[in-house]
C-alpha positions in Angstrom: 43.4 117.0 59.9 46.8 118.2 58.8 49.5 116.5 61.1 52.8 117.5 61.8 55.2 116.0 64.4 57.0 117.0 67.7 60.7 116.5 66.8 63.2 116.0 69.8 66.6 116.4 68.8 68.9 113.8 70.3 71.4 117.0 71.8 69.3 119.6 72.3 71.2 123.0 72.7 68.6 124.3 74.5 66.5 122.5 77.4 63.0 123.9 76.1 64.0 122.1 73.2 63.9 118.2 74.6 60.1 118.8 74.5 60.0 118.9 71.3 60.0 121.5 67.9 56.9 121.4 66.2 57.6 121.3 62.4 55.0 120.4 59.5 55.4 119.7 55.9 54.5 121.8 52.8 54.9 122.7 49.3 55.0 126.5 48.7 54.4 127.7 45.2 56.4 130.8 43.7 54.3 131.6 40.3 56.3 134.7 39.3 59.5 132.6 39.2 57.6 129.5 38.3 58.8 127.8 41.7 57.3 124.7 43.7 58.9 123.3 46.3 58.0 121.2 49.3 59.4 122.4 52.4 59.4 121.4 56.5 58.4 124.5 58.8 58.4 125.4 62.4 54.9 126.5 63.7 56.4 129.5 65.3 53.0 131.0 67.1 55.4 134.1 67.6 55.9 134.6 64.2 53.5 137.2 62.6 54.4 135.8 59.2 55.4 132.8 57.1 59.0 132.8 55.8 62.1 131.4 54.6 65.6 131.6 55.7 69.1 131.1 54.1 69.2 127.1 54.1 65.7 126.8 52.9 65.4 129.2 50.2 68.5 128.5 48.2 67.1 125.2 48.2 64.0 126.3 46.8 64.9 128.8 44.6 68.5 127.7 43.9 70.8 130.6 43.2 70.0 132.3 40.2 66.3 132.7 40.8 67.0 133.8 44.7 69.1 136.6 43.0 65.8 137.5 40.9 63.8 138.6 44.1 62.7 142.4 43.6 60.6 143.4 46.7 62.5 144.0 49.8 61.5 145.4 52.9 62.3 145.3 56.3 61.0 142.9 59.6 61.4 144.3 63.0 61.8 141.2 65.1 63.0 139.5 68.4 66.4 139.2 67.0 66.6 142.8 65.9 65.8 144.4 62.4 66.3 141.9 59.3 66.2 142.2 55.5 63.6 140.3 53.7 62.2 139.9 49.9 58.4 139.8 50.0 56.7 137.3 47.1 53.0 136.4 46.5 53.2 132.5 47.0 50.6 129.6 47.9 51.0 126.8 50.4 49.8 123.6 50.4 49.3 121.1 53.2 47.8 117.4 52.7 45.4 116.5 55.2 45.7 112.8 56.1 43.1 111.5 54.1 45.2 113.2 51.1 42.9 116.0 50.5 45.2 119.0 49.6 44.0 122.3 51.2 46.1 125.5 50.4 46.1 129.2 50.5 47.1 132.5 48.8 49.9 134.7 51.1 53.1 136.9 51.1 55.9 134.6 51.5 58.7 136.7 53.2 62.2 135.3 52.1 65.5 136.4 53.7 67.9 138.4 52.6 71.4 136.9 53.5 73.6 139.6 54.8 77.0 140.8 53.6 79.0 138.5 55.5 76.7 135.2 54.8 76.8 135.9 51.0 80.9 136.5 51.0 81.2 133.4 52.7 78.5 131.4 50.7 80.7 132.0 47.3 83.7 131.4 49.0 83.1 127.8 50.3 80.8 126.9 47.2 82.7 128.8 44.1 86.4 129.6 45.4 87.2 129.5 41.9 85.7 132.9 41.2 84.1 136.0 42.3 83.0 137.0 38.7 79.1 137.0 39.0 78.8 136.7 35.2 80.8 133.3 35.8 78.6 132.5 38.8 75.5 132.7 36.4 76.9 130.2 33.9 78.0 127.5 36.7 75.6 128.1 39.5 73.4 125.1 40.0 70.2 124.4 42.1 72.2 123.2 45.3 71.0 120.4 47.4 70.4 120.3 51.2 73.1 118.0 51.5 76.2 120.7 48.8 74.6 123.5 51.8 75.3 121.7 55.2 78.2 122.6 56.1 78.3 126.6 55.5 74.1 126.7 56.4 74.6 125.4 59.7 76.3 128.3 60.8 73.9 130.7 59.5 70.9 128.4 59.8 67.2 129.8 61.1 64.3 126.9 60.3 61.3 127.8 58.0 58.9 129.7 59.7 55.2 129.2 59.3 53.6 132.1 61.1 50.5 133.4 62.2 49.3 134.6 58.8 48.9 130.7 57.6 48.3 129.0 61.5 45.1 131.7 62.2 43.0 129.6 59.2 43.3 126.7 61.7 42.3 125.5 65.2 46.4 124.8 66.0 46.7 122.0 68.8 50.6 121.2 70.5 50.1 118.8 72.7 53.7 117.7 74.5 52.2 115.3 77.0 51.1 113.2 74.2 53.5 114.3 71.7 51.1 115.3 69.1 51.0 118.1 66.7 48.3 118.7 64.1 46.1 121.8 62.7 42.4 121.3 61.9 38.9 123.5 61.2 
């Protein structure tokens, strides 16, 4: 059994949300940029796919391997069409005994629009707009250098359909429980 949690946020901005966000922990794997990462995902049973967003994959990737994604391509969603890079990746869960289980997939990784990359540099790196001065100073930034600007652009992790459908997938709000299991 691989168990996640049902986390109520103390103000929730939304009323659906006092029942609880079902989120689960994971390490994706990125072997053409040599990436591995552990990262906390909403079980969005809407979701056809598994994918990052602004706020989680600059924390992954940090900045100058997020600029060496190659494979875009577009997602038709809810929201409206969106930009994404497409990578071969693995996740990993750990069941609670500790027994890893994982899988092959196509991580889908967003592409930040105009106006979230503009103002990115600006609030990290007023002191230049220069990529080639970017490249030397950019480091990997940490959840905590990202708060501020991510908020406003922030969308959770997604883990979709594509990774859920290996699993029998029980939310249970009465008793607060969230887990995935064969």
């Amino acid at each position: 059994m691989i168990r996640g949690t049902l986390f109520k946020p103390s103000r929730p901005s939304n009323p659906v949300l006092s029942t609880g966000i079902p989120l689960i922990s994971a390490t994706i794997k990125v072997p053409r940029l040599s990436i591995e990462n552990s990262v906390v995902l909403f079980a969005d049973t809407g979701a056809d796919r598994t994918s990052l967003h602004l706020r989680d994959a600059v924390r992954i990737f940090g900045l100058r391997k997020y600029r060496q994604l190659i494979n875009p391509t577009d997602v038709k969603g809810v929201g409206g069409p969106a930009e994404y890079y497409v990578e071969p990746a693995l996740i990993a869960f750990k069941h609670e005994d500790g027994k890893p289980e994982g899988f092959g997939f196509d991580l889908q990784i967003a592409k930040p629009s105009d106006k979230a990359t503009t103002e990115f540099r600006s609030k990290m790196y007023p002191w230049t707009d220069d990529p080639a001065e970017l490249d030397k100073k950019v480091p990997t930034l940490s959840v905590e250098t990202l708060r501020e600007l991510t908020i406003k652009f922030y969308l959770p992790a997604v883990l979709g359909r594509d990774i859920m459908s290996q699993f029998r997938v029980v939310i249970d709000w009465i008793s607060s429980e969230f887990y995935m299991d064969h």
